[in-house]
C-alpha positions in Angstrom: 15.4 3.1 -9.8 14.9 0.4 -7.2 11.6 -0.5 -5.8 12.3 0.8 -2.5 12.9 4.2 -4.1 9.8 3.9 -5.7 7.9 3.7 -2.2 9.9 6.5 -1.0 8.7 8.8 -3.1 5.4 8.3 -2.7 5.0 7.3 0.5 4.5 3.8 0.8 5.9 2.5 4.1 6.2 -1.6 3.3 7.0 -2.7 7.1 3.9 -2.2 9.5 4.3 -0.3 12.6 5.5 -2.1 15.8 2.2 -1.5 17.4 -0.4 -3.0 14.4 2.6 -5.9 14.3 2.1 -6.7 18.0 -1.6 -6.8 17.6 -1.9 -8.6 14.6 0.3 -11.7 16.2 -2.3 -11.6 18.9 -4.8 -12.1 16.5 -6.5 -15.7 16.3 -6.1 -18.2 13.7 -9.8 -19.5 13.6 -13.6 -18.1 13.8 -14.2 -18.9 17.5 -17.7 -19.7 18.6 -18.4 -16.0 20.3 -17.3 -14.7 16.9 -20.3 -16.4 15.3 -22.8 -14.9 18.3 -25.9 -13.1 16.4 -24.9 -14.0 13.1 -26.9 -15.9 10.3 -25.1 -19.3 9.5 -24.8 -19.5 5.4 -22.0 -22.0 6.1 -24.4 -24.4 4.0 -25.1 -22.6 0.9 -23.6 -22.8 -2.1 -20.9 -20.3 -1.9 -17.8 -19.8 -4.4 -14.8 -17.0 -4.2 -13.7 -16.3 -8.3 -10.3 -14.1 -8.3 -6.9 -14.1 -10.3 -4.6 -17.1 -10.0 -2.0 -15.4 -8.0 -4.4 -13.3 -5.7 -4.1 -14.7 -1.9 -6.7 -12.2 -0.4 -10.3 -13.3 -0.9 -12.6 -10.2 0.1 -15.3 -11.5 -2.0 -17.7 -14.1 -2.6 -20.9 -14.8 -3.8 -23.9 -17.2 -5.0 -26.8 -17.4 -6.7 -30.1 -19.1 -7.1 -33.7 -18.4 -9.0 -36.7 -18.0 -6.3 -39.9 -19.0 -7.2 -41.2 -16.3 -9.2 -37.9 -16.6 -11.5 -36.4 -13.5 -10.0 -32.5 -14.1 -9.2 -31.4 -14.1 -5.5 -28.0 -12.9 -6.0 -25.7 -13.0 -2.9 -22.6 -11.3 -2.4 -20.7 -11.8 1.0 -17.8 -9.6 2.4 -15.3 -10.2 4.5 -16.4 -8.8 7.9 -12.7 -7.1 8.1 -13.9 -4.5 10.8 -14.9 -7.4 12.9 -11.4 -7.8 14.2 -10.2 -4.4 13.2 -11.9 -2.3 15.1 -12.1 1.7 15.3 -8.8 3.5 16.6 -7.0 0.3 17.2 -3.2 -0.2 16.0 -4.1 -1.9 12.7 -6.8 0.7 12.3 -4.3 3.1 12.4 -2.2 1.8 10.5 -4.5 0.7 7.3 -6.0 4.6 7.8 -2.7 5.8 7.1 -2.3 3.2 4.2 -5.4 3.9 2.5 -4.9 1.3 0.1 -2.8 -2.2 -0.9 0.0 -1.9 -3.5 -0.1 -4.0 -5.6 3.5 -3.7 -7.6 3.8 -6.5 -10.3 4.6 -9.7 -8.1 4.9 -7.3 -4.7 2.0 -6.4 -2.8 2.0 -3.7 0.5 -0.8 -4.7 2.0 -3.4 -2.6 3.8 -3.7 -4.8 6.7 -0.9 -7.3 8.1 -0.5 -10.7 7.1 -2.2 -12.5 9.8 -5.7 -10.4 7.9 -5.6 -10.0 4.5 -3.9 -13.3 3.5 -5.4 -15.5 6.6 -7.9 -14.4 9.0 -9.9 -12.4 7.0 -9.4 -14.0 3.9 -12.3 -15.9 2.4 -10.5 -19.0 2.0 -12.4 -22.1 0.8 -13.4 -24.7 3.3 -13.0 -22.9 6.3 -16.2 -21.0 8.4 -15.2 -16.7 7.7 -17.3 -14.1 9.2 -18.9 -12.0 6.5 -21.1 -9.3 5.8 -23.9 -10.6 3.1 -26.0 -8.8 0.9 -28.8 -10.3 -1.2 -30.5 -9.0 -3.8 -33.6 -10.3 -5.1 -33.0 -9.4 -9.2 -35.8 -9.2 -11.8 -35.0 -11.0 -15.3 -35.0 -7.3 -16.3 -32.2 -6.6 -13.9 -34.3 -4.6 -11.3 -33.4 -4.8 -7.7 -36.3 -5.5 -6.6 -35.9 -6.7 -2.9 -32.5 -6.7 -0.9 -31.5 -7.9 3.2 -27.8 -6.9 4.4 -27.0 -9.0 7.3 -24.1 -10.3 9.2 -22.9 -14.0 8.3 -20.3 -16.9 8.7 -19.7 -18.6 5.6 -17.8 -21.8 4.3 -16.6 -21.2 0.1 -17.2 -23.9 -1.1 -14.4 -23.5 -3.9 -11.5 -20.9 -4.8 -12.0 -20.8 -8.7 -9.9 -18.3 -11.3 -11.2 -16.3 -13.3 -8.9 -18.1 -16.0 -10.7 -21.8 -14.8 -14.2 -20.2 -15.0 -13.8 -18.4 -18.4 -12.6 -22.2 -19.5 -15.6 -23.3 -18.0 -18.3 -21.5 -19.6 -16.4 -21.9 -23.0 -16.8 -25.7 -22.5 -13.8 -27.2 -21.8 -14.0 -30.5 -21.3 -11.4 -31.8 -18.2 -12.3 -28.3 -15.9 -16.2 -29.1 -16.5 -15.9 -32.5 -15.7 -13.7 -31.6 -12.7 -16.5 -28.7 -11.4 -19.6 -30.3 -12.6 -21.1 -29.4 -9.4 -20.5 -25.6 -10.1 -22.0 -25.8 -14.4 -25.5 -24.9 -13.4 -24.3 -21.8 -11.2 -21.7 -20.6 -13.2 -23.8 -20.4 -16.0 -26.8 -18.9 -14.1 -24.0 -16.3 -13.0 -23.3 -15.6 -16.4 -26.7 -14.8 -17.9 -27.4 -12.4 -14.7 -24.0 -10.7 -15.4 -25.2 -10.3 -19.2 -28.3 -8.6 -17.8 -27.1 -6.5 -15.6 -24.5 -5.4 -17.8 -26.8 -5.0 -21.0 -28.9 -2.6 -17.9 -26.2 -0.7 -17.1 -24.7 0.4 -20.5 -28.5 1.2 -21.4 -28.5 3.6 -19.0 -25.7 5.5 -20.0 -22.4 3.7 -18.0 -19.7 4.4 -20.1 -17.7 1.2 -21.2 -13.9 2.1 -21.7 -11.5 0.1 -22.9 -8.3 -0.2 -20.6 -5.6 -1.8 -21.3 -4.2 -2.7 -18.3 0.1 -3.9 -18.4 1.0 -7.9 -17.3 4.3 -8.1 -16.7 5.7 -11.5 -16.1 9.3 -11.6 -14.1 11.6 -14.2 -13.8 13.1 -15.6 -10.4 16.0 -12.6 -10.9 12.9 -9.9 -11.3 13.9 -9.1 -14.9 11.0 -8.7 -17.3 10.6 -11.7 -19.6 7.2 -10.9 -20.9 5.1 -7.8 -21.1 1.2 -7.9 -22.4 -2.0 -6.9 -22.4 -4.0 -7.9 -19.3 -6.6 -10.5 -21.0 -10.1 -9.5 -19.0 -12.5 -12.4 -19.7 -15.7 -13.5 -19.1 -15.4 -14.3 -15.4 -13.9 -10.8 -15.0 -17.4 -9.5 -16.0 -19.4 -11.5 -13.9 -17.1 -10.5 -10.5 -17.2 -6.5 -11.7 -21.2 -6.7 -12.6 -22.1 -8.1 -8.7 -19.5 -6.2 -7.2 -21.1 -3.0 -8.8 -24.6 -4.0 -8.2 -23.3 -5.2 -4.6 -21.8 -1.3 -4.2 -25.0 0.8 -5.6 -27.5 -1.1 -3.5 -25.3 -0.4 -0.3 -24.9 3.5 -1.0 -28.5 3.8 -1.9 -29.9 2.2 1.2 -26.9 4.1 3.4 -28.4 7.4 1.7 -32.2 6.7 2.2 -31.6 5.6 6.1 -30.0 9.5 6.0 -26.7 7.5 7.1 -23.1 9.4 6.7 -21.4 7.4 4.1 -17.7 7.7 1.7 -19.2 8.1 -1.6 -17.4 7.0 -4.3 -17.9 10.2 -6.7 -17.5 10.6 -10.6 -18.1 14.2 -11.8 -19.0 15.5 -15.0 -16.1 16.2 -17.5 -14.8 20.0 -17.5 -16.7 22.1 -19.8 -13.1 23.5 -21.3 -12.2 19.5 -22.1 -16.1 19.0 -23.6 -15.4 21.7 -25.9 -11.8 20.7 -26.7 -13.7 17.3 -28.1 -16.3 19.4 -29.9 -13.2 20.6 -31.8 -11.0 17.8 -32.1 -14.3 14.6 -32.5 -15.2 15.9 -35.9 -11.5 16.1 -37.1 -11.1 12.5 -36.8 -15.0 11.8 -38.7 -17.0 11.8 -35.3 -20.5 12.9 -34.8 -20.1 15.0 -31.9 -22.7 17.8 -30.5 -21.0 19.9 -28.2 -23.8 20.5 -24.9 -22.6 21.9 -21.7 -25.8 19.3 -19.9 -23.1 16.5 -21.3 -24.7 13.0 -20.2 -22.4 9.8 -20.3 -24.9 8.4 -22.2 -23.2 10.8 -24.9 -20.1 9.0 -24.1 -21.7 5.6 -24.7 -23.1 6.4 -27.8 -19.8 7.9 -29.6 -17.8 4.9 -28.4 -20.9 2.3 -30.3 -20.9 4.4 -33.2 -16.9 3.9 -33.8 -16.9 0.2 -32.7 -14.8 -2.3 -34.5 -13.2 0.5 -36.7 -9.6 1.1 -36.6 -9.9 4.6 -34.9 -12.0 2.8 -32.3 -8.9 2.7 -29.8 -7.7 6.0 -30.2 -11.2 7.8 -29.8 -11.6 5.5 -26.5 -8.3 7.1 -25.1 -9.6 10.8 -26.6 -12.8 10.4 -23.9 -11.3 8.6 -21.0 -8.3 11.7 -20.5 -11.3 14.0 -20.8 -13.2 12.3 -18.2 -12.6 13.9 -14.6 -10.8 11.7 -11.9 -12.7 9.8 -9.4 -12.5 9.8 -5.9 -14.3 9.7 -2.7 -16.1 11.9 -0.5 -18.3 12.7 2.1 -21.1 14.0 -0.3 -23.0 12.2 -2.6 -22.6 13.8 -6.2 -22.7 10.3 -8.1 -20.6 9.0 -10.6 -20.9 9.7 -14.3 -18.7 7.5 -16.1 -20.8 4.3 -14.4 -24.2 6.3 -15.1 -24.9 6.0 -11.1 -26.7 8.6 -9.0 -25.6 6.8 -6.0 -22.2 5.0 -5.6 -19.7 3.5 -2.6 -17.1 1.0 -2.6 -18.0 -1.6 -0.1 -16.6 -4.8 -1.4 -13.2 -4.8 -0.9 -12.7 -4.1 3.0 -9.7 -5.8 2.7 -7.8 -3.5 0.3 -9.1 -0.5 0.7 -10.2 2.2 3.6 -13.2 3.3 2.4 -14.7 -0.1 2.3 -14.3 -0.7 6.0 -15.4 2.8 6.9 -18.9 1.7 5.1 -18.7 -1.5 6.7 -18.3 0.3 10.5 -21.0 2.7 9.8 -23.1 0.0 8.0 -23.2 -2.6 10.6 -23.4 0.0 13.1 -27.1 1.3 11.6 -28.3 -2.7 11.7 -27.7 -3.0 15.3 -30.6 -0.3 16.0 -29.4 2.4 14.7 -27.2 5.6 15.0 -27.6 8.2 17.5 -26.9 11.7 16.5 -23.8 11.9 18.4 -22.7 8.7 16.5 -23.7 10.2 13.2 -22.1 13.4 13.9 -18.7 11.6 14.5 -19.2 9.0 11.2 -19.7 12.5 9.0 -16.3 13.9 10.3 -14.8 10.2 9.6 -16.1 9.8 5.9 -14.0 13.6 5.6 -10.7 12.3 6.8 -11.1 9.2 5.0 -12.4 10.5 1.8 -9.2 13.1 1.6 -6.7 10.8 2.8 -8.1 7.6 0.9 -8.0 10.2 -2.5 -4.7 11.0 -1.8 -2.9 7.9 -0.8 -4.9 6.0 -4.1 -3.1 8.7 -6.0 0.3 7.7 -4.6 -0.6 4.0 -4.9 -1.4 4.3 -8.5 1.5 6.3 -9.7 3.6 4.3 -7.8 2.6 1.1 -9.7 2.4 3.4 -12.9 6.3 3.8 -12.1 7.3 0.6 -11.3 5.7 -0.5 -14.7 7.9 1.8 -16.6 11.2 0.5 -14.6 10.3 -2.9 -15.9 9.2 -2.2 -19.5 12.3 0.1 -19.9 14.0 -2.9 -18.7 11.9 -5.3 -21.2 13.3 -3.0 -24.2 16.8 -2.6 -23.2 18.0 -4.5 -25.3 15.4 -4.4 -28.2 17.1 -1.2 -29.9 16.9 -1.1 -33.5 13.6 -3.7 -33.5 10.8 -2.5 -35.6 7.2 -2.8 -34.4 3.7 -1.7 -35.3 2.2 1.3 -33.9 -0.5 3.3 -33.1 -0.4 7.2 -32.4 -1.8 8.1 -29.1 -1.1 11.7 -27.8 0.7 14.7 -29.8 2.3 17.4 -28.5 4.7 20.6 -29.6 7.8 18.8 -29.4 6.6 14.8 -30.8 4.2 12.4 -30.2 4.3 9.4 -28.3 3.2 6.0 -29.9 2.1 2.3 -27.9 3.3 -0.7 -28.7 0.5 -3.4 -29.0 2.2 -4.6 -25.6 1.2 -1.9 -24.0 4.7 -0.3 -24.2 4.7 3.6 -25.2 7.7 5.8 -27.1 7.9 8.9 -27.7 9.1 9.9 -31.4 10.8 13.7 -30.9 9.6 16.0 -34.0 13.1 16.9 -34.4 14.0 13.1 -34.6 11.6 13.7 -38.1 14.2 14.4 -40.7 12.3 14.5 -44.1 10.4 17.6 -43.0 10.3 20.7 -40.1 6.9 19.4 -38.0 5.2 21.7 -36.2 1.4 20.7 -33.8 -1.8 21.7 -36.3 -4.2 23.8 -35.0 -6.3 21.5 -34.3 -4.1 19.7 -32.0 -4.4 16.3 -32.3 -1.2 16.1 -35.2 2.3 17.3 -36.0 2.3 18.7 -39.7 5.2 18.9 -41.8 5.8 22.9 -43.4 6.4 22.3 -46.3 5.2 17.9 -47.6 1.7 19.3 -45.2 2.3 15.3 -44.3 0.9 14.8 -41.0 1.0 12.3 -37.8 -2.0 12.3 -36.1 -3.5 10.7 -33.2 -4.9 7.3 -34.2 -2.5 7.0 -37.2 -1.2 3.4 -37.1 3.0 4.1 -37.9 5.6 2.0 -38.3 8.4 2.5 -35.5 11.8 0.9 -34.6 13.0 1.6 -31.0 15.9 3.9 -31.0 17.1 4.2 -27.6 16.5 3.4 -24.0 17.0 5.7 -20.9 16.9 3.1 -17.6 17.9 5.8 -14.9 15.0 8.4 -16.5 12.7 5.7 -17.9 12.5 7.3 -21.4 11.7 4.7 -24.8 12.1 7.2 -27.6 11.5 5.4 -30.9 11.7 6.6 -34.7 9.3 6.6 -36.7 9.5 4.6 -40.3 10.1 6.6 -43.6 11.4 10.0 -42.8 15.0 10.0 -43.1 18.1 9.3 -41.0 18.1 9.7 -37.3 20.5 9.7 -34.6 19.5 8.5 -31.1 19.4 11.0 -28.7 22.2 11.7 -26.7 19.8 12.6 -23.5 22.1 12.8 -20.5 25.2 14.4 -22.3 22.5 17.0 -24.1 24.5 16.5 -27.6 22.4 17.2 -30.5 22.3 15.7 -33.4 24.1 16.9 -36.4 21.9 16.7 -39.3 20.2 19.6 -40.4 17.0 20.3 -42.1 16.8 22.2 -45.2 14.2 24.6 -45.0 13.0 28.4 -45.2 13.6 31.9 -44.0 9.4 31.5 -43.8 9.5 28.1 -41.7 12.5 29.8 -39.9 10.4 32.5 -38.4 7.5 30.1 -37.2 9.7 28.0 -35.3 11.1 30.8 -33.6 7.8 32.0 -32.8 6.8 28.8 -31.9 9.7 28.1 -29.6 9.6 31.3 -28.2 5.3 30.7 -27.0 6.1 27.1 -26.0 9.2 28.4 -23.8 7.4 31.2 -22.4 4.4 28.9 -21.2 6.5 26.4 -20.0 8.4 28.3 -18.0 5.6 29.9 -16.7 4.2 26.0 -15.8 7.6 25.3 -14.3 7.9 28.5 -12.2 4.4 28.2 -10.8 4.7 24.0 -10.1 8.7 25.3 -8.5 7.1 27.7 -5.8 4.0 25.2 -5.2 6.8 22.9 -4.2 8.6 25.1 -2.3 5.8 26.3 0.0 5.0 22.4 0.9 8.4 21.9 1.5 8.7 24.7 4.1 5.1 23.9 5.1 6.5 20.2 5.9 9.7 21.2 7.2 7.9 23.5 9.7 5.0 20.9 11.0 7.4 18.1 11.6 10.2 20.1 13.7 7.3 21.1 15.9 5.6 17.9 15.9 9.0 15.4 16.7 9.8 18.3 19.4 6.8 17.6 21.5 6.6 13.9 20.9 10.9 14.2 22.4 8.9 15.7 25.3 7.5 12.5 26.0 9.7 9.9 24.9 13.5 10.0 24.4 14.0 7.9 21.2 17.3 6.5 20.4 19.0 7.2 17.6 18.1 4.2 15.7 14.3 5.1 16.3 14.5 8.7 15.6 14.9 7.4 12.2 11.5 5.7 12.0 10.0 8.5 13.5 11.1 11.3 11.1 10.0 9.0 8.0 6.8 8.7 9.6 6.3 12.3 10.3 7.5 12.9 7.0 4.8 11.0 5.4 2.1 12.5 7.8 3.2 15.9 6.4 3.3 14.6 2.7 -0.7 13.8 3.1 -1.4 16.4 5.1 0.0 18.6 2.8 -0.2 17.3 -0.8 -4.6 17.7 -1.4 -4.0 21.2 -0.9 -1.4 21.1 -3.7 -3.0 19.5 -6.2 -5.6 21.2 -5.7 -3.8 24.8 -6.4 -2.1 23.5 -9.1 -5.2 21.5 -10.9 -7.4 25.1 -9.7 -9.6 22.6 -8.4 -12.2 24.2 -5.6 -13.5 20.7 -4.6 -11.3 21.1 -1.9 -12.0 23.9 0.8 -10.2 24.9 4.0 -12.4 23.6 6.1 -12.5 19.6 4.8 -8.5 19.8 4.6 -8.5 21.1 8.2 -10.4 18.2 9.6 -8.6 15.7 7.3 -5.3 17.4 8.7 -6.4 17.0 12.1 -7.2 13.7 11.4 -4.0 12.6 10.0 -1.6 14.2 12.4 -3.7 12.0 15.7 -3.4 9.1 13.7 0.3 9.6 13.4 0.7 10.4 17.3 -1.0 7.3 17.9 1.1 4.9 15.9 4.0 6.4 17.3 2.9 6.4 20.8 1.9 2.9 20.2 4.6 1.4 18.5 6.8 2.7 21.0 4.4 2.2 24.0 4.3 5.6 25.7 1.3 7.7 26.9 0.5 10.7 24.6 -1.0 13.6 27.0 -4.2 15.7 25.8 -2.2 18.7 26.5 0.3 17.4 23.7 -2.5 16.1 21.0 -4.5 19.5 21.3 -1.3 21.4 20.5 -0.3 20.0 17.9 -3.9 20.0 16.4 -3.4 23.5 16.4 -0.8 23.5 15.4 -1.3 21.8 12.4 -4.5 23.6 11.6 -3.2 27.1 11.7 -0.2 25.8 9.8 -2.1 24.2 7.2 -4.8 27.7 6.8 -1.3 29.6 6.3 0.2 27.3 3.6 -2.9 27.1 1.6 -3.1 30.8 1.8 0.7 31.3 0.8 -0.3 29.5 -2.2 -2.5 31.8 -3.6 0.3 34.3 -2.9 2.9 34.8 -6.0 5.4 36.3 -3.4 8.2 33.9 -2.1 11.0 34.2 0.6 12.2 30.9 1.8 13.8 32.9 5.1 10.9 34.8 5.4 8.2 32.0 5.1 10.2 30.1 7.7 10.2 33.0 10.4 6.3 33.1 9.3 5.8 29.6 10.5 8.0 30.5 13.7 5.7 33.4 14.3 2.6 30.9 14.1 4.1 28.8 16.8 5.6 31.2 19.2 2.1 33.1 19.2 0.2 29.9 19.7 2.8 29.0 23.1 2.0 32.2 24.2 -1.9 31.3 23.9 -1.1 28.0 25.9 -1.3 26.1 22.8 -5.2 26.5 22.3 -5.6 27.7 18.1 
C-alpha cells in the first residue's frame, strides 16, 4: 500500500486547489506596516517558540515573568492565521475542506499552503509575526486570576526543541552555557507547568499514558528504527500553557454569550462503565461501579496501580472505555481533562477549529457581535464542528495506517526473532500482544497447540479446556514473530511454550495440519461457540455491508447531479473532469460519512438537522473551489439547487438507514424521483 493510496481512501487531497495556489503566491513575504495598524507591539519582550526538531510550523509561543505580587504573568501568543486568511476566501476554502494537517511520519499535508504554515504565518525567530496574545495573570496556586486577549506583533526571540530545553533544565553544561540568557525563564516555565499540572490532576484530569510510534526512515523511506515517542519535560510545559491558554479562551467566549467550537469530552458509556465494574476486580482493582462516573474516578484507579506491572495494561483498559472527543457547537465540556469549558485555539495553523475561534474571537474585541453576526458564527461552529470531527477521523486513521505500512515493513524480515511481550486486548479467535516498540501481533488461539482456548467469561483472557492455563490481558508473554502480511498489514506472532506452530498461510487460506487432541465435551463448546461467534458476525458484517451500500448510492446519486449542473456552467476538458470528480467525490464522502458512523456507532449526538446544515455547508464550499480554481461564475439559481438538493438527499439516506430493506435499482430510481420532483418545483426543497 503506497502512501498515495493511503490519502485516497480517506480523503486526503495533497495538492491545493488552483484557486488557494493562486492566492497564496500573492501572498506577501513580510509583516508590512498597515499589517501592524491597531495592534500592541510585544516585539520587545522576551518571547521563545519550544517545538520538535523537525517541526517547521511555529503556531505557538510564549513567555513568562513574576509581577509584583509574585503572581506569574504567563503569555501565550498565536499566530494571527485569520489575518491573511480571511472568511470565504480560496485558502479558506480550501483549509475548511482540510480540517486538519497530516502529519505522516516525514510527510506532512498541510492545512494551509506553503507560503502560511511554513513562512508567513509561522512564528519564526527573529522576524516581527502578527499574533494573537493572551495573558494570564497566574496565582502560585495556579488560579487564573486576571487575563487580557489582545492582538500583537511579535519578534521570538529563539526557536528552541523540546529535546534542547529538556537538556537544559537537566543541567547540561555546553546548551546552558549557550542559552544562558533563557535559564531563568525556562526554569520559571518549569515550576508554573508543575503547578498547573499538579492543579489540574487534583481536579480530576485524567493522565493517560500514550504511547505514541517514532518511526525513523532512511533516504529510500524504509523503516530503520521504530520507538517509543520520548515526551519530556519541555513537552509538559508546551501542553500545560497551551491547555491553560484554551480553557481561558472558551470560558471567556462562553461568559460574553459568544458562539464558539467547543472542544467536547463526554462521559464514558454506561454499558463500558459496567463492563469495567466486571472486568477492574478480575485483574485486583478497587473499582465501584456508579452510573454519576467522575474522571476523578479515573485518576484515582490509575495512582492506585502506579509503578506496578499491570500499570500499562489497566491504563489501555480506561482509555478504550473513554468516549471519543470531538467538537461542537455546544458546550458539554470534556471529562477526560476534568474541564467544564474547553476549545482549541492554539494551533490556527493546523487545525480549523482554531481559526474559527480566532475569527469569532477577534471579531467580539473589535466592539462586539451583532445578532446577525452571531446568528451566522452559530451556523459556522455546526459546519465546522461536523466536518472538523470527521476529517480528524480520516486524518488519524490515515496516519494510524501509514504506521502499520512501515512497521510491517520494520518486521519483514525479523521472522523467527523472539521478543518480550505484554498482552493487550483478547478476543474469540486470539489476542493480540505489543512489542515494547510499540509494534502489535496478533497470536491466533488456534496457533496455541498445547491446549483448545476458548475467551473466559469474563472476557479479558483465552482459557485452555482442559490445562485451565490462561492468557490474559496484562500477562507479560514471551513471543517470536511468525509471519508478516505487507499487502494486508498483519504481524501474527507465536507465543512461547505451547507447542509447534505453523505460520499461517493467510492469502492461500491453507490451514495448518496439526491437530489437537481433545474431547467429544470440548468438541461440542467449540461448535457452539463457533456457531454464536459466526452468527454475530455475520450479523456485524451484513449490517456494516448495507450501511455501505446506502452511502455508496447516496454518493453516487449527489455527485451525478452535482457535476451535471456545474457542466452547465463550465465545459471542463477531459483532463479536468478528473479533478473535479475526485473533488466531488470527497465532498460526498464528508457529507455523507457522520451520518454513518453515527448509525453504525447508534450514536444520537448527531441529528438531521446539524447534518443538514453541515451538508449544506460542505457542498458551497466545494462549488466554490471549483468555480474558483477554474475561474467561472457560479449562479444563485445553481447553488440553491443543489442545496436542495443535497438536503433532501441527505434526509432520505439517513432515513434509508434506519430501514433494513435494500434494493440497489430501487434506491437509485428513489434518488431520481427526489430530483425529478425537485425540477418540477423549480429547484426550491
Amino acid at each position: 500500500m503506497t502512501l498515495l493510496d493511503i490519502l485516497a481512501n480517506f480523503h486526503i487531497m495533497p495538492q491545493f486547489p488552483p484557486g488557494a495556489m493562486r492566492q497564496a503566491e500573492k501572498m506577501p513575504k513580510t509583516v508590512s506596516q498597515q499589517d501592524k495598524l491597531g495592534r500592541r507591539d510585544l516585539s520587545d519582550k522576551s518571547i521563545i517558540t519550544i517545538d520538535g526538531d523537525d517541526a517547521k510550523d511555529f503556531d505557538d509561543a510564549i513567555s513568562i515573568e513574576i509581577l509584583e505580587n509574585r503572581n506569574y504573568l504567563l503569555g501565550v501568543h498565536i499566530a494571527d492565521v485569520t489575518h491573511y486568511v480571511t472568511e470565504n476566501s480560496p485558502i479558506d476554502r480550501a483549509a475548511f475542506a482540510r480540517g486538519t494537517s497530516v502529519y505522516l511520519i516525514d510527510t506532512v499535508v498541510p492545512m494551509l499552503p506553503f507560503e502560511l504554515s511554513n513562512e508567513l504565518c509561522s512564528l519564526k525567530p527573529n522576524v516581527e509575526r502578527l499574533a494573537v496574545s493572551v495573558f494570564m495573570e497566574i496565582t502560585p496556586s495556579g488560579k487564573v486570576e486576571n487575563y487580557e486577549i489582545c492582538e500583537s506583533v511579535i519578534v521570538s526571540k529563539a526557536r528552541m526543541t523540546y529535546a534542547n530545553v529538556t537538556k537544559i533544565l537537566e543541567g547540561d553544561k555546553t546548551l546552558c552555557e549557550k542559552y544562558s540568557q533563557l535559564i531563568p525563564m525556562l526554569k520559571m516555565m518549569k515550576t508554573l507547568a508543575d503547578i498547573l499540572k499538579k492543579k489540574r490532576v487534583a481536579e480530576g484530569s485524567v493522565e493517560f499514558e500514550t504511547h505514541e510510534s517514532k518511526i525513523t526512515l532512511d533516504k529510500d523511506g524504509k523503516p530503520v528504527k521504530v520507538e517509543r515517542y520520548p515526551i519530556t519535560i519541555s513537552n509538559d510545559i508546551i501542553e500545560e500553557f497551551m491547555l491553560i491558554c484554551n480553557v481561558t479562551v472558551a470560558t471567556h467566549l462562553t461568559k460574553q454569550g459568544l458562539p464558539c467550537v467547543y472542544r467536547v469530552h463526554e462521559k464514558p458509556d454506561l454499558l463500558k462503565v459496567q463492563r469495567l465494574g466486571e472486568v477492574l476486580p478480575l485483574l485486583g482493582v478497587d473499582f465501584t461501579l456508579s452510573p454519576e462516573i467522575r474522571s476523578k474516578d479515573f485518576q484515582d484507579i490509575l495512582k492506585s496501580v502506579k509503578n506496578e506491572e499491570k500499570a500499562e495494561v489497566i491504563n489501555y483498559l480506561l482509555l478504550r472505555s473513554m468516549a471519543k472527543a470531538k467538537y461542537r457547537e455546544t458546550n458539554l465540556g470534556h471529562f477526560g481533562l476534568g474541564f467544564g469549558c474547553y476549545c482549541h485555539f492554539t494551533s490556527p495553523i493546523r487545525r480549523y477549529p482554531d481559526m474559527i475561534v480566532h475569527r469569532i474571537l477577534k471579531e467580539s474585541l473589535k466592539g462586539g457581535l451583532s445578532e446577525k453576526r452571531k446568528g451566522h458564527f452559530k451556523e459556522v461552529a455546526v459546519s465546522a464542528s461536523i466536518t472538523s470531527s470527521t476529517t480528524e477521523i480520516n486524518a488519524a486513521e490515515a496516519e494510524l495506517r501509514w504506521k502499520a505500512v512501515k512497521k510491517a515493513e520494520f518486521m519483514a524480515d525479523k521472522i523467527g526473532e523472539k521478543y518480550d511481550a505484554i498482552i493487550t486486548h483478547v478476543t474469540n479467535s486470539g489476542f493480540f500482544a505489543e512489542l515494547s516498540n510499540t509494534v502489535e501481533g496478533f497470536v491466533a488461539a488456534r496457533t496455541l497447540m498445547d491446549d483448545v482456548y476458548v475467551l473466559a467469561e469474563n472476557g479479558v483472557a483465552l482459557q485452555g479446556l482442559k490445562t485451565k492455563r490462561t492468557f490474559c490481558i496484562g500477562d507479560k508473554i514471551k513471543i517470536k514473530v511468525a509471519a508478516v502480511d505487507l499487502e494486508k498489514l498483519f504481524i501474527d506472532f507465536e507465543a512461547e511454550g505451547t507447542g509447534i506452530y505453523r505460520v499461517m498461510q493467510r492469502k492461500s487460506g491453507r490451514k495448518s495440519s496439526h491437530k489437537k487432541d481433545i474431547g467429544k465435551k470440548e468438541k461440542r463448546i467449540l461448535r457452539e461457540l463457533s456457531k454464536t461467534q459466526k452468527e454475530e458476525k455475520a450479523e456485524k458484517s451484513e449490517m456494516r455491508r448495507k450501511a455501505e451500500t446506502e452511502k455508496q448510492i447516496f454518493e453516487n446519486a449527489l455527485i451525478s447531479v452535482i457535476f451535471d449542473e456545474l457542466q452547465g456552467l463550465y465545459k471542463f476538458k477531459r483532463a479536468e473532469k478528473g479533478m473535479v470528480g475526485v473533488m466531488l467525490f470527497d465532498m460526498a464522502a464528508n457529507i455523507s460519512q457522520p451520518c454513518l458512523k453515527s448509525s453504525l456507532d447508534k450514536d444520537a449526538s448527531l441529528d438531521l438537522e446539524r447534518s443538514l446544515v453541515s451538508g449544506a455547508a460542505t457542498l458551497k464550499n466545494t462549488l466554490n473551489i471549483i468555480a474558483d480554481s477554474f475561474e467561472f461564475s457560479l449562479e444563485n439559481s445553481v447553488v440553491e439547487f443543489c442545496v436542495s438538493y443535497t438536503k433532501l438527499a441527505l434526509s432520505h439516506f439517513e432515513k434509508c438507514l434506519r430501514n433494513e430493506d435494500l434494493s440497489y435499482t430501487k434506491r437509485e430510481n428513489e434518488y431520481l424521483k427526489i430530483l425529478k420532483n425537485l425540477q418540477k418545483k423549480g429547484g426550491k426543497g
